[in-house]
PAVOLUM-285912 format. One record per residue (C-alpha): residue in one letter; x, z, y; residue number from 1. Coordinates in Angstrom, 2 decimals. Layout:
N
KOLPA  baza       c1       c3       c2  balo
KOLPA     A        X        Z        Y   NUM
...
END
This chain:
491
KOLPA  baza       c1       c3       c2  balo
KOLPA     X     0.00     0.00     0.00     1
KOLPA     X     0.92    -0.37     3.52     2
KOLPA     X     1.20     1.72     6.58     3
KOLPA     X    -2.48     0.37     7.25     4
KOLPA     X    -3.90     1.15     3.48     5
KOLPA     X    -1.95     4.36     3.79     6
KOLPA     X    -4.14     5.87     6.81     7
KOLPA     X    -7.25     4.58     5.25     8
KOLPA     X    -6.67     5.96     1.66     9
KOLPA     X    -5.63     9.31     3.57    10
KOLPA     X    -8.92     8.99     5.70    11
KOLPA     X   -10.88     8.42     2.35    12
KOLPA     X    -9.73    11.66     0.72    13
KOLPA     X   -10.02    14.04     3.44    14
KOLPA     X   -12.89    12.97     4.90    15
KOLPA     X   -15.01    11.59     2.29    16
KOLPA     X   -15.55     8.27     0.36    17
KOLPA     X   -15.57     4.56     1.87    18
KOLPA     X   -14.63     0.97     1.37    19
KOLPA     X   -10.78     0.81     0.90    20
KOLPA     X    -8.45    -1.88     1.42    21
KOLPA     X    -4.68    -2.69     0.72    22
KOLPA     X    -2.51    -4.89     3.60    23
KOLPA     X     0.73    -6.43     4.15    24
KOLPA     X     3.95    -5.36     2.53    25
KOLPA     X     5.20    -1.81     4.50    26
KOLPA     X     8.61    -4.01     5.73    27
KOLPA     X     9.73    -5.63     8.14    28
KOLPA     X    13.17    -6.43     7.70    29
KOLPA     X    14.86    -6.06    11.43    30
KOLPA     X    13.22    -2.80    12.18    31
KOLPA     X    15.45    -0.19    13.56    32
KOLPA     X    15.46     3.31    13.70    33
KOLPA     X    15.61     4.99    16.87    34
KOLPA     X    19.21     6.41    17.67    35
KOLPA     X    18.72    11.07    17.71    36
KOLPA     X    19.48    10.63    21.67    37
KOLPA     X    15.83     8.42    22.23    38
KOLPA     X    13.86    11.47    20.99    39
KOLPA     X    13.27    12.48    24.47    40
KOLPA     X    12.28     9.28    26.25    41
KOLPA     X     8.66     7.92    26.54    42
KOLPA     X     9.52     4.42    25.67    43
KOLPA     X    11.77     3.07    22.99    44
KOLPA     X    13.01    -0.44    22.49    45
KOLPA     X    15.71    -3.07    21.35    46
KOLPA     X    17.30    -6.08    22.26    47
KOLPA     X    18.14    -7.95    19.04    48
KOLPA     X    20.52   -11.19    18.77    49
KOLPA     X    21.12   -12.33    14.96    50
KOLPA     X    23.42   -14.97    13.55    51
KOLPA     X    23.94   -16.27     9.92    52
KOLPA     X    25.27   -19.48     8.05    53
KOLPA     X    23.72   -20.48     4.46    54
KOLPA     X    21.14   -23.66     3.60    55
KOLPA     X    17.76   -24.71     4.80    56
KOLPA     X    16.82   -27.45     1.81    57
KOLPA     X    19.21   -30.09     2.20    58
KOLPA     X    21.26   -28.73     4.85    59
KOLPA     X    24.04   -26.30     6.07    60
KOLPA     X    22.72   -24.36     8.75    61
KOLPA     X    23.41   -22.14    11.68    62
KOLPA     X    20.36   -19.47    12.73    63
KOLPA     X    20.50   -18.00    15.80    64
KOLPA     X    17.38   -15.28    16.01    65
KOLPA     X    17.53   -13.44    19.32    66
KOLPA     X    14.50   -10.90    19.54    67
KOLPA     X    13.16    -8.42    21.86    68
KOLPA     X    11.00    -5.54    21.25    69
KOLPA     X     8.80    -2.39    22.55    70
KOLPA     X     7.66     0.59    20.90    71
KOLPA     X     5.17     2.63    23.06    72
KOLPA     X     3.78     4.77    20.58    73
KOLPA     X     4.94     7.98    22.79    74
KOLPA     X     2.39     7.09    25.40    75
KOLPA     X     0.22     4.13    23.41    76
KOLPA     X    -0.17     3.64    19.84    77
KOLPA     X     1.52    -0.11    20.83    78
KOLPA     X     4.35    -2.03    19.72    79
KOLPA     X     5.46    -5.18    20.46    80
KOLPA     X     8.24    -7.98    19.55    81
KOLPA     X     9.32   -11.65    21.03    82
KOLPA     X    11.44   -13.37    19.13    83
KOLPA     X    12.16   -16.71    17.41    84
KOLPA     X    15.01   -18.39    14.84    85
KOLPA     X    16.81   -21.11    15.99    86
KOLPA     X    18.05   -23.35    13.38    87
KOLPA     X    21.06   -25.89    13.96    88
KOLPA     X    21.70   -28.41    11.36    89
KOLPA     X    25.81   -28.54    10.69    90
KOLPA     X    25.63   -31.61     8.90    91
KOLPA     X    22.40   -33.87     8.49    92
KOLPA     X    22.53   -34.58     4.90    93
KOLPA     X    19.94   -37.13     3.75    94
KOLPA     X    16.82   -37.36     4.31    95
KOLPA     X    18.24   -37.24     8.42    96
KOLPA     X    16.18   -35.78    10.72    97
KOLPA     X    17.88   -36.82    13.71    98
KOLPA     X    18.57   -33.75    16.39    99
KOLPA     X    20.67   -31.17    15.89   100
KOLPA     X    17.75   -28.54    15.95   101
KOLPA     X    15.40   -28.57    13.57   102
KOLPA     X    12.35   -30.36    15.04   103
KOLPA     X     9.99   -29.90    12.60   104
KOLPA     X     9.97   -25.83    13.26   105
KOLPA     X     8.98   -27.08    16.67   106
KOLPA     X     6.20   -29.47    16.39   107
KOLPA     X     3.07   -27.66    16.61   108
KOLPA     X     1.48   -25.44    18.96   109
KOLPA     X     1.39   -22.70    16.28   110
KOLPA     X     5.24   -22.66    16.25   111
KOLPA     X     5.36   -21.58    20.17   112
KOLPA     X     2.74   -19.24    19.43   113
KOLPA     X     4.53   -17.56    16.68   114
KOLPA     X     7.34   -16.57    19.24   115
KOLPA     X     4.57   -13.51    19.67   116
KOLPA     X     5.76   -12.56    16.42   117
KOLPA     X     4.79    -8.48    16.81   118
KOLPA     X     1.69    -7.13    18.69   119
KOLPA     X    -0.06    -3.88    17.02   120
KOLPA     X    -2.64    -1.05    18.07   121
KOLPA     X    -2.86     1.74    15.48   122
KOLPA     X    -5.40     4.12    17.46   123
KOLPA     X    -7.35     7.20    15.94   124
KOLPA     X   -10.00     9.28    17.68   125
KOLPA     X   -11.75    12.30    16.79   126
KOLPA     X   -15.12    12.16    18.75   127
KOLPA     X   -18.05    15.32    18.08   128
KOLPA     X   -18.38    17.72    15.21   129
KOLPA     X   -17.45    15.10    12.47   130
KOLPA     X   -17.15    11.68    14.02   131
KOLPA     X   -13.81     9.66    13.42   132
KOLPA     X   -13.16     6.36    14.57   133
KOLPA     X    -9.86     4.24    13.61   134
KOLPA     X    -9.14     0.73    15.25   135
KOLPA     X    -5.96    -0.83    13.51   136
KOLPA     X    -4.64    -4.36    15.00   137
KOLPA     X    -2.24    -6.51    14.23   138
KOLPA     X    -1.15    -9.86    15.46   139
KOLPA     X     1.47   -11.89    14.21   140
KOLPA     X     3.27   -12.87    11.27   141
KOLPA     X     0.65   -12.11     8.14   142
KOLPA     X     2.57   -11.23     5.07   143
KOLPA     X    -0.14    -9.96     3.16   144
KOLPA     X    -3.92   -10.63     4.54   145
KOLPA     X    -6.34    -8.19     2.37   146
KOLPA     X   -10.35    -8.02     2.66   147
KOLPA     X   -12.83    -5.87     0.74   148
KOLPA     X   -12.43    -5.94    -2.80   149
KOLPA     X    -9.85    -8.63    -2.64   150
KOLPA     X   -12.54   -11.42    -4.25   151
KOLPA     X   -12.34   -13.49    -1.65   152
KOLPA     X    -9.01   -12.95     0.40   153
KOLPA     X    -5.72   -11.19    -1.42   154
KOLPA     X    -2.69   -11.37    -0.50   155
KOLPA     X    -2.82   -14.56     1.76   156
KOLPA     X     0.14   -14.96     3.98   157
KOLPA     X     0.01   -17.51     7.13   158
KOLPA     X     4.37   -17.95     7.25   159
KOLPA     X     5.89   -19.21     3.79   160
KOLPA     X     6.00   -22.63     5.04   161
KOLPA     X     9.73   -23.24     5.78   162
KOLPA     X     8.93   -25.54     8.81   163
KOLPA     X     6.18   -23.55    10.29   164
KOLPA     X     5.86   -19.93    11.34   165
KOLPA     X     2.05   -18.80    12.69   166
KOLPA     X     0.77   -16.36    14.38   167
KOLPA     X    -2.46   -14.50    13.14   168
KOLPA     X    -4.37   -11.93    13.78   169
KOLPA     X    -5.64    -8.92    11.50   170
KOLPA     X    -8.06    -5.99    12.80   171
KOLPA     X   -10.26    -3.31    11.58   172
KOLPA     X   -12.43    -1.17    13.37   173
KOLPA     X   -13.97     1.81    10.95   174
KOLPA     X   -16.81     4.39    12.69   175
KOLPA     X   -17.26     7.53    10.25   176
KOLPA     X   -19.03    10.98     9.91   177
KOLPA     X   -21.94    13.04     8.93   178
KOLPA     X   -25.31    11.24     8.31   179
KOLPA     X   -28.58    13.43     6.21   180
KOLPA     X   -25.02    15.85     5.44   181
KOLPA     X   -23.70    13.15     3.86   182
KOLPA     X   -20.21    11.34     4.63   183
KOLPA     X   -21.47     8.14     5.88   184
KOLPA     X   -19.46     5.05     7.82   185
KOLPA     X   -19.20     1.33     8.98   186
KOLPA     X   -16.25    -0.82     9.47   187
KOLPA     X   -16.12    -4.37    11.09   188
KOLPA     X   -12.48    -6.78    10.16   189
KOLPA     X   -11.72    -9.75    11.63   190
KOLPA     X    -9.19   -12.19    10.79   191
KOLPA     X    -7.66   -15.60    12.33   192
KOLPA     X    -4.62   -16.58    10.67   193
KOLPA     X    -3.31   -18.94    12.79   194
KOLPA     X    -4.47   -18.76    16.65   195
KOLPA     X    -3.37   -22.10    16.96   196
KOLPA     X    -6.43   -22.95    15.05   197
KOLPA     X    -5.22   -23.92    11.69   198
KOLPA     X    -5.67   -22.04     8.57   199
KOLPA     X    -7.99   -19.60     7.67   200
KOLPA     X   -10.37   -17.41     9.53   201
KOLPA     X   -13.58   -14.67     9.09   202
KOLPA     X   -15.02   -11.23     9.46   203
KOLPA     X   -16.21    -8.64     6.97   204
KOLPA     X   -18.98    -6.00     7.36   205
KOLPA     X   -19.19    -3.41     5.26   206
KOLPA     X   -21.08     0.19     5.49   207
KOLPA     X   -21.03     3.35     3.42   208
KOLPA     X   -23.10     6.45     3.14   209
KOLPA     X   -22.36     9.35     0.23   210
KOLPA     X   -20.30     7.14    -1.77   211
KOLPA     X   -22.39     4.30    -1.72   212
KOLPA     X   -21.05     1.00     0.18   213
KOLPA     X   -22.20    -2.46     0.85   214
KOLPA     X   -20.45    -4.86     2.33   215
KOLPA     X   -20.54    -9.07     4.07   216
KOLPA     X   -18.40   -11.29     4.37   217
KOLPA     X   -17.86   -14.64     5.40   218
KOLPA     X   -14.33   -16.43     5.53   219
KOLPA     X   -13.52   -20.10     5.73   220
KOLPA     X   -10.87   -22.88     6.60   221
KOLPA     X   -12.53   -25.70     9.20   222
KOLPA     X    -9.42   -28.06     8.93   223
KOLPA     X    -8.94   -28.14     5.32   224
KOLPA     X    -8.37   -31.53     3.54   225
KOLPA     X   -10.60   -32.59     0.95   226
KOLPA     X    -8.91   -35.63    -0.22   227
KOLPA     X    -5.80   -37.01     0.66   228
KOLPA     X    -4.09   -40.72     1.62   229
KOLPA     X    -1.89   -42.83    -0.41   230
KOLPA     X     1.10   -44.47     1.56   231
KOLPA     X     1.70   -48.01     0.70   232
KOLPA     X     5.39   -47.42     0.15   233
KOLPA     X     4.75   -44.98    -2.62   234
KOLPA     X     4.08   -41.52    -1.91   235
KOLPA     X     1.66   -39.32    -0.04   236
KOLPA     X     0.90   -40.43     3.67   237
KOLPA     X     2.86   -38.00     6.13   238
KOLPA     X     1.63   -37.80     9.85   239
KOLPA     X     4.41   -37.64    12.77   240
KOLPA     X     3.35   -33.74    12.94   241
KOLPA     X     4.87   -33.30     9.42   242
KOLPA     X     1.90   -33.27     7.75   243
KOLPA     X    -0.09   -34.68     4.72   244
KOLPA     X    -3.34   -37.01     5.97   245
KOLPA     X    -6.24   -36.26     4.56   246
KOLPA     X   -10.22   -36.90     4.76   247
KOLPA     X   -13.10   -34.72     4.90   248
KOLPA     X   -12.86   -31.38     7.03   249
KOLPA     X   -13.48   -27.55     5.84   250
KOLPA     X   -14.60   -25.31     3.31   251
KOLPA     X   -16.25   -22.01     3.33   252
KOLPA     X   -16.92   -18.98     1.07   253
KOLPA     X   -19.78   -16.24     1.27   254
KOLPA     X   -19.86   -12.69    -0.21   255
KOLPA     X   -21.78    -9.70    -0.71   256
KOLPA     X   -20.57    -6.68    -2.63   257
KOLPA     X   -21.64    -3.23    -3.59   258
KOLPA     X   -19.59    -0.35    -4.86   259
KOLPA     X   -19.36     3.77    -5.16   260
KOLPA     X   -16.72     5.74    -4.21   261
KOLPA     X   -15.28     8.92    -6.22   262
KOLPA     X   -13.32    11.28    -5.00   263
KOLPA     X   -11.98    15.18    -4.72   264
KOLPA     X   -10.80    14.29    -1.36   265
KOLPA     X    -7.06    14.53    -2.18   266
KOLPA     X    -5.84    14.20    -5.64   267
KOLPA     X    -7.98    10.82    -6.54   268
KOLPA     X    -9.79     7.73    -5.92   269
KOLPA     X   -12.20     5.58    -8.05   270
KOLPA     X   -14.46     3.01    -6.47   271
KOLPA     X   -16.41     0.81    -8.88   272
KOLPA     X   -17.85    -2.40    -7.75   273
KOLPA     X   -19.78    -6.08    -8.14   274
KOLPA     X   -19.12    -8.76    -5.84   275
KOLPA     X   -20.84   -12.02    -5.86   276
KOLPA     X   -19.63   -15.18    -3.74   277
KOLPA     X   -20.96   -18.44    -3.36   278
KOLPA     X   -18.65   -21.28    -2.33   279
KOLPA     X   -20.79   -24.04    -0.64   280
KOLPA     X   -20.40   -27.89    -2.31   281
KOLPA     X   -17.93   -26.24    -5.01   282
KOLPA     X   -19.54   -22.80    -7.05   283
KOLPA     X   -20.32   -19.56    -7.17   284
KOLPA     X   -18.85   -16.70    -9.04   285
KOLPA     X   -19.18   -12.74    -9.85   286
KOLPA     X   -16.85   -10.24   -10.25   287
KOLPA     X   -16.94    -6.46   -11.84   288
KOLPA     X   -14.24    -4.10   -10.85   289
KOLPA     X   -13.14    -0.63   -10.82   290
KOLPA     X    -9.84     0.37    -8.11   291
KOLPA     X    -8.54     3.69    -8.50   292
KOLPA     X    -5.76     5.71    -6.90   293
KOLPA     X    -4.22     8.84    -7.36   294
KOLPA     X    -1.61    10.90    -5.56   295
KOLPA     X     0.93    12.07    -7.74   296
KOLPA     X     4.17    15.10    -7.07   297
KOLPA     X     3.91    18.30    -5.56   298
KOLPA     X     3.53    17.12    -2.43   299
KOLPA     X     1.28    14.43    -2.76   300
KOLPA     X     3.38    12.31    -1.56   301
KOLPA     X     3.25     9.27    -4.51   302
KOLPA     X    -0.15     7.09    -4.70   303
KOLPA     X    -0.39     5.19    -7.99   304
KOLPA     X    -2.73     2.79    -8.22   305
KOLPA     X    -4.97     0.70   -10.78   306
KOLPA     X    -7.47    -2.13   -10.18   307
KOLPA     X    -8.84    -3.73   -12.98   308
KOLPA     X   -11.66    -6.84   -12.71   309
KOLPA     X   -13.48    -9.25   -14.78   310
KOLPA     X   -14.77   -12.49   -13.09   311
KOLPA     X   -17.64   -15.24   -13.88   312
KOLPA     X   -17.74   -18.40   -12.61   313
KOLPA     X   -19.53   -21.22   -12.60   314
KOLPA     X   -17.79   -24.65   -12.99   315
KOLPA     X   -16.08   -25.30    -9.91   316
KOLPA     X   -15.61   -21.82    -8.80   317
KOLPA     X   -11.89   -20.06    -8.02   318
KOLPA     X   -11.76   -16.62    -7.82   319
KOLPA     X   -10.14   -15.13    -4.57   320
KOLPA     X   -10.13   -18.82    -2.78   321
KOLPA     X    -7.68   -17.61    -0.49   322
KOLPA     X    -4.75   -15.81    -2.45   323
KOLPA     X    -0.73   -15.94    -1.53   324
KOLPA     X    -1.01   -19.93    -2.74   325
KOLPA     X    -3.68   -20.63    -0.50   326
KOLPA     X    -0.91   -22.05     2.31   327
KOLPA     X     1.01   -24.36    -0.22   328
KOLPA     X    -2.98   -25.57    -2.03   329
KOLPA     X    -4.51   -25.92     1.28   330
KOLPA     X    -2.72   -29.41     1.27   331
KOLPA     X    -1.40   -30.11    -2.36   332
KOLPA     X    -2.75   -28.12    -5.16   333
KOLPA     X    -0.31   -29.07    -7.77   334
KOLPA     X     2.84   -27.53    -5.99   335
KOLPA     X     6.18   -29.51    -7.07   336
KOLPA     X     9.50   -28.57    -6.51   337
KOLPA     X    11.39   -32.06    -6.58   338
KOLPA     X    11.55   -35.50    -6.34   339
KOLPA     X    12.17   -35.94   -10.14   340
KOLPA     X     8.89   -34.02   -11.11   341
KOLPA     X     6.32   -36.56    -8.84   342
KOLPA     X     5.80   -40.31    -9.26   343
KOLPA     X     2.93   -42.53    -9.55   344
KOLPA     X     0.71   -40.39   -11.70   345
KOLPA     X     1.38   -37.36    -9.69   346
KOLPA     X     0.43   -39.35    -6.05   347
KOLPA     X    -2.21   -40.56    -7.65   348
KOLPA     X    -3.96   -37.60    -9.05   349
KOLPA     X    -2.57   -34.82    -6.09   350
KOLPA     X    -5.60   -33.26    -3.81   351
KOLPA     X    -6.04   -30.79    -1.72   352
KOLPA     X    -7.51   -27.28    -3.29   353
KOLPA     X   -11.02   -28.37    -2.09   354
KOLPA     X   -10.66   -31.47    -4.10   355
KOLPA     X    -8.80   -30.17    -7.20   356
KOLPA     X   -11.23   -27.14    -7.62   357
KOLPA     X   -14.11   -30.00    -7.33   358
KOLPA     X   -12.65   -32.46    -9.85   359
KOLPA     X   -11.95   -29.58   -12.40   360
KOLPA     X   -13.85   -27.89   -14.61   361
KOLPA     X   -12.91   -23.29   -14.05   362
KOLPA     X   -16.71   -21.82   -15.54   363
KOLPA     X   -16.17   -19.34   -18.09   364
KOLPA     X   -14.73   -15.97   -17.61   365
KOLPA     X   -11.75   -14.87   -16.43   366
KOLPA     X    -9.81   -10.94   -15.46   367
KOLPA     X    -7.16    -9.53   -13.07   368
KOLPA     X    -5.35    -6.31   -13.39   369
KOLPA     X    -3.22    -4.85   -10.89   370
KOLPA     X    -0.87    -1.89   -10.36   371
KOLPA     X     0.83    -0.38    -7.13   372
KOLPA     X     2.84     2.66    -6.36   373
KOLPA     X     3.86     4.08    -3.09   374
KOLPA     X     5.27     6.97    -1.28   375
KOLPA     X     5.01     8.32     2.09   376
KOLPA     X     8.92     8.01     2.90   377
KOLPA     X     8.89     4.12     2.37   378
KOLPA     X     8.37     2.68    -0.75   379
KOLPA     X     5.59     0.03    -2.24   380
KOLPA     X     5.62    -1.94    -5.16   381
KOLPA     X     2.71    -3.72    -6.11   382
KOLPA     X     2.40    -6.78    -9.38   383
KOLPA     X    -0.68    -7.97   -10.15   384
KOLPA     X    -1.82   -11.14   -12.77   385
KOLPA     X    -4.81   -13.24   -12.88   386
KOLPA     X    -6.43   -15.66   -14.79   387
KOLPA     X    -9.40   -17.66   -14.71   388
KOLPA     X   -10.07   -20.96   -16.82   389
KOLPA     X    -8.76   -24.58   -16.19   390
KOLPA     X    -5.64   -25.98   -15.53   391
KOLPA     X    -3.03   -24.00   -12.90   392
KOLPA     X    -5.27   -21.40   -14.42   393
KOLPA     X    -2.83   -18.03   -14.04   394
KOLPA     X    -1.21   -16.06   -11.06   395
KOLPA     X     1.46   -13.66   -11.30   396
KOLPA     X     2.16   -12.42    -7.84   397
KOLPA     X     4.96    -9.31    -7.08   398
KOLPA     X     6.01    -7.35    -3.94   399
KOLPA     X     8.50    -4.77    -3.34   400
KOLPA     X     8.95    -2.95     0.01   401
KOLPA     X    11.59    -0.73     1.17   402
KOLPA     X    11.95     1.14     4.51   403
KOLPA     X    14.86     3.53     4.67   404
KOLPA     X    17.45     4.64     6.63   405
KOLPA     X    20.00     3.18     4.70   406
KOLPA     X    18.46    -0.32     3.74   407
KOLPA     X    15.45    -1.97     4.63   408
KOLPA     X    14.12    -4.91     2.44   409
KOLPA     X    10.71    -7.06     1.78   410
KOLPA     X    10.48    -9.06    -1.43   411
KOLPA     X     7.62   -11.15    -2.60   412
KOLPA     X     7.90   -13.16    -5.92   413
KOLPA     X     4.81   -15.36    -7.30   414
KOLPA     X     4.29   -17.82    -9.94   415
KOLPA     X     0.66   -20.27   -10.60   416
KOLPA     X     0.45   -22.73   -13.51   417
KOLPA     X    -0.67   -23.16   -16.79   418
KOLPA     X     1.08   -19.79   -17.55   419
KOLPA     X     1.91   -17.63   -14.95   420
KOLPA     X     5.04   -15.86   -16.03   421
KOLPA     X     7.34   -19.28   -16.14   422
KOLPA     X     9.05   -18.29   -12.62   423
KOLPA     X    12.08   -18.93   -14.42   424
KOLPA     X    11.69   -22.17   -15.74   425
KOLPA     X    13.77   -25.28   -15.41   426
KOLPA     X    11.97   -26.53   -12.81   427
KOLPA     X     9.94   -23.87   -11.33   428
KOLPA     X     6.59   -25.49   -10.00   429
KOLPA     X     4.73   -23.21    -8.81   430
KOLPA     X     6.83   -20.89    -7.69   431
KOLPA     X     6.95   -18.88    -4.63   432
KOLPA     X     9.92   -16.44    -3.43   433
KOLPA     X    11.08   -14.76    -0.12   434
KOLPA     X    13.64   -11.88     0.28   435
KOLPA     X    14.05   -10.57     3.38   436
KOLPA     X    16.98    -7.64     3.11   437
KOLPA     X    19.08    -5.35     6.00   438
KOLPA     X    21.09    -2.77     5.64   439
KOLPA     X    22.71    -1.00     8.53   440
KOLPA     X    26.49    -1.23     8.55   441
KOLPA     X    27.02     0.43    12.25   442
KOLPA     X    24.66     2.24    14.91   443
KOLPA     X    24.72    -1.14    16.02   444
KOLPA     X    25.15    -4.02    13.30   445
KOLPA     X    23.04    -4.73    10.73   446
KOLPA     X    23.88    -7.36     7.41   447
KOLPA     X    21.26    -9.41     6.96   448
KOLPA     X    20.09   -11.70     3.73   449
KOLPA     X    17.13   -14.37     3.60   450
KOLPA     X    16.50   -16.12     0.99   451
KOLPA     X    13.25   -18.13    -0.57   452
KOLPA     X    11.70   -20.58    -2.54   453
KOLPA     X     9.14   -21.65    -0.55   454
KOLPA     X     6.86   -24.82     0.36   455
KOLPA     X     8.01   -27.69     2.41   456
KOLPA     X     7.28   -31.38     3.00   457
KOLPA     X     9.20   -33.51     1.37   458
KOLPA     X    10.10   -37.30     1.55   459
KOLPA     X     9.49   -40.16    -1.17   460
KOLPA     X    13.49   -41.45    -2.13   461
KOLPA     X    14.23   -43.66     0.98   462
KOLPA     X    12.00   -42.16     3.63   463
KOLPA     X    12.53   -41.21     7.03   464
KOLPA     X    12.52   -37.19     7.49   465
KOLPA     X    12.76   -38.32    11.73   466
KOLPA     X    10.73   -35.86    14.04   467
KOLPA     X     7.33   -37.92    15.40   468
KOLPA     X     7.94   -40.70    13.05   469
KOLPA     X     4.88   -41.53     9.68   470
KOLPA     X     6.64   -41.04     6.88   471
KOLPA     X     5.19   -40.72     3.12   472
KOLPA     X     6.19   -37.62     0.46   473
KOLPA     X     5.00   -35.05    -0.96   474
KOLPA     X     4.35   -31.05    -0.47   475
KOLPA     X     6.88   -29.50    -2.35   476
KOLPA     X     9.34   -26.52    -2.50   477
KOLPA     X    12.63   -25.84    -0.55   478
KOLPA     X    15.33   -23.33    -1.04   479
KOLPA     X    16.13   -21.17     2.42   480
KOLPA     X    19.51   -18.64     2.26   481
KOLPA     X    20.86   -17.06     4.83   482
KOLPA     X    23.76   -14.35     5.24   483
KOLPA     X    24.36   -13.04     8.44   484
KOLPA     X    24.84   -10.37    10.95   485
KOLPA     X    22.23    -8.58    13.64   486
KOLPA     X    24.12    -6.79    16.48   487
KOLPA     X    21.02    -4.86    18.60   488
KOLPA     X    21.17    -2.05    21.61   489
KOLPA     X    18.09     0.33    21.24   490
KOLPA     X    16.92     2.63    23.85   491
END
């Protein structure tokens, strides 16, 4: 769980039961710690300039990732970060792209935008003889987008692309106290992924009263592809934005759930529940879950938790739509990793999500199981497999997040295929990895590693890779590694 799921979960067991929810991965892997001599000031901050050498796909490259940042939680529960990598080609191996800089991180409105790349509001208020109300915001880069039960939206992150970094936005407002002497509340999230207007976006509703919870939600994708364009030359047709053409706009999914909350109000957690969606021109699916957690050690401090589901579906129906694969499907379901595993079959028969969930047949029934365990001081690991029927049919999806004073480190790993454990394989389709590591050498220097597996457009053998010029490839997968060095002055 995450700094988010760990006030809520807290909330939950000392002041009664509710609708709980798991967010991002607790890291971020340039945070700081604040130097013993800041104790005493009001407001804390950093400047932040980062350098490191390694390979973005095809070529060697220089980063250059100045930053600045503001905490104000001393007088406003507010921080804030500006910042942005630049990346300089040392040698433009084929396919060129021309200028030194790597244009195609800067060829959207999204990728200005994400120089926001930190803007939160954690706020708690204590209002009459029970009343509570939490409002938790944040806006930037989405590692881990979570709503209600998870059916619908788990795990979605709005930055693996290498060539495109977004900025979103995640909130939750959550009203709770006494109704009839009963613990009662209501909650309201809202998510846009990309404020650039890509992507995903929707709101959830959900309401509680002695352990009893409904919830609505509605959460959709206006620009997504439904089929996509052959290119004469062979290949997929590639716009001069760096992205696939396609026809037919948007696709939409609409739940309602009910569950029940147990709970002693510190030691445990157990909230049964049945969600049904309906995903308009495609399906409709239900799902029957239990999530439990439990705090474990003398102090409390360890939450373990389980989450256990069993899903229905009806033919062209995908359980949690919107998942951590959601950005690399949203174009190209059938994720390749190079040019040897595509040709003319595989242009021929590549569609968007939309399309591939249409042309498939997923009915039958299908289960996740997850398990996570964190502690107070820093720690989450969560790993959690699905299945469902059809081809690309199993998901296998891993985080780790560490937040200490000596290291600090954010690691997602994820696999989707035909059998979700083949991350390893000789050719790993379907694969998705990030590691984002620092460990603090000096009051001043961090070492820093990147490194990743993740989706990028690629060009057909003898194709222009040129910023603003049509091309014609595929979406496939890119290796990103980067060792460096981030000297930063806190205050």
């Amino acid at each position: 769980m995450t700094r988010r799921t760990l006030a809520l979960a807290t909330a939950l067991l000392a002041f009664g039961p509710g609708v709980a929810r798991a967010q991002e991965v607790l890291v971020e892997a340039d945070a700081s710690q604040h130097p013993p001599d800041s104790a005493t000031r009001k407001v804390h901050g950093d400047i932040r300039f980062g350098v490191g050498f390694g390979f973005i796909t095809e070529d060697p490259i220089a980063s250059l990732a100045p930053s600045f940042g503001l905490d104000l939680r001393d007088v406003a529960p507010v921080q804030f970060r500006l910042g942005a990598p630049i990346n300089l080609r040392i040698y433009d191996r084929t396919p060129e792209q021309g200028p030194v800089i790597r244009k195609t991180e800067w060829d959207e409105a999204g990728d200005y935008l994400a120089i926001l790349q930190q803007l939160s509001f954690n706020g708690d208020y204590i209002f009459g003889t029970y009343g509570r109300a939490t409002v938790d915001v944040r806006v930037g880069g989405l590692q881990r987008v979570h709503a209600g039960h998870g059916t619908i939206v788990h795990g979605f992150a709005n930055s693996l692309d290498v060539d495109r970094r977004r900025t979103g936005l995640d909130a939750l407002a959550r009203v709770e106290g006494d109704l009839l002497d009963q613990p009662a509340g209501s909650e309201v999230q809202l998510v846009v992924s990309d404020l650039a207007g890509q992507q995903i976006f929707g709101t959830r509703l959900g309401a509680d009263w002695a352990g009893a919870g409904v919830g609505f939600s509605v959460f959709g994708d206006p620009f997504a592809p439904r089929a996509l364009n052959l290119s004469p030359v062979g290949g997929l047709e590639i716009d001069k934005r760096n992205q696939l053409v396609g026809t037919g706009r948007g696709v939409a999914v609409v739940g309602f759930d009910i569950s029940y909350s147990w709970s002693d109000r510190w030691r445990y957690l157990v909230v049964p529940y049945f969600d049904m969606n309906f995903i308009p021109g495609l399906g409709r699916g239900m799902h029957l879950g239990v999530d439990t957690e439990f705090r474990l050690g003398r102090r409390r401090a360890f939450r373990l938790g389980v989450l256990a589901e069993l899903t229905v579906g009806s033919q062209h129906y995908d359980p949690t739509f919107f998942d951590v694969f959601y950005g690399t499907q949203r174009m190209q379901a059938q994720f390749a990793a190079r040019h040897l595993d595509v040709g003319a079959p595989f242009y021929a028969d590549a569609t968007p999500k939309y399309g591939f969930v249409l042309q498939n047949d997923l009915h039958g029934a299908g289960a996740y199981g997850g398990l996570r365990l964190a502690h107070d001081e820093g720690f989450f690991f969560e790993t959690g497999y699905r299945y469902r029927p059809g081809p690309l049919g199993h998901t296998w999806e891993n985080r780790l997040g560490l937040d200490f004073e000596v290291v600090q480190m954010s690691l997602l790993l994820a696999h989707k295929g035909g059998f979700g454990f083949n991350i390893a394989e000789p050719s790993p389709n379907g694969t998705l990895a990030r590691l984002d590591l620092a460990v603090p050498v000096h009051r001043f220097i961090d070492v820093t590693v990147q490194g990743g597996w993740q989706p990028v457009m690629r060009r057909a053998v003898n194709e222009t890779a040129a910023h603003g010029v049509p091309s014609a490839g595929f979406y496939g997968a890119g290796a990103l590694f980067l060792f460096g060095a981030a000297g930063h002055f806190d205050w």
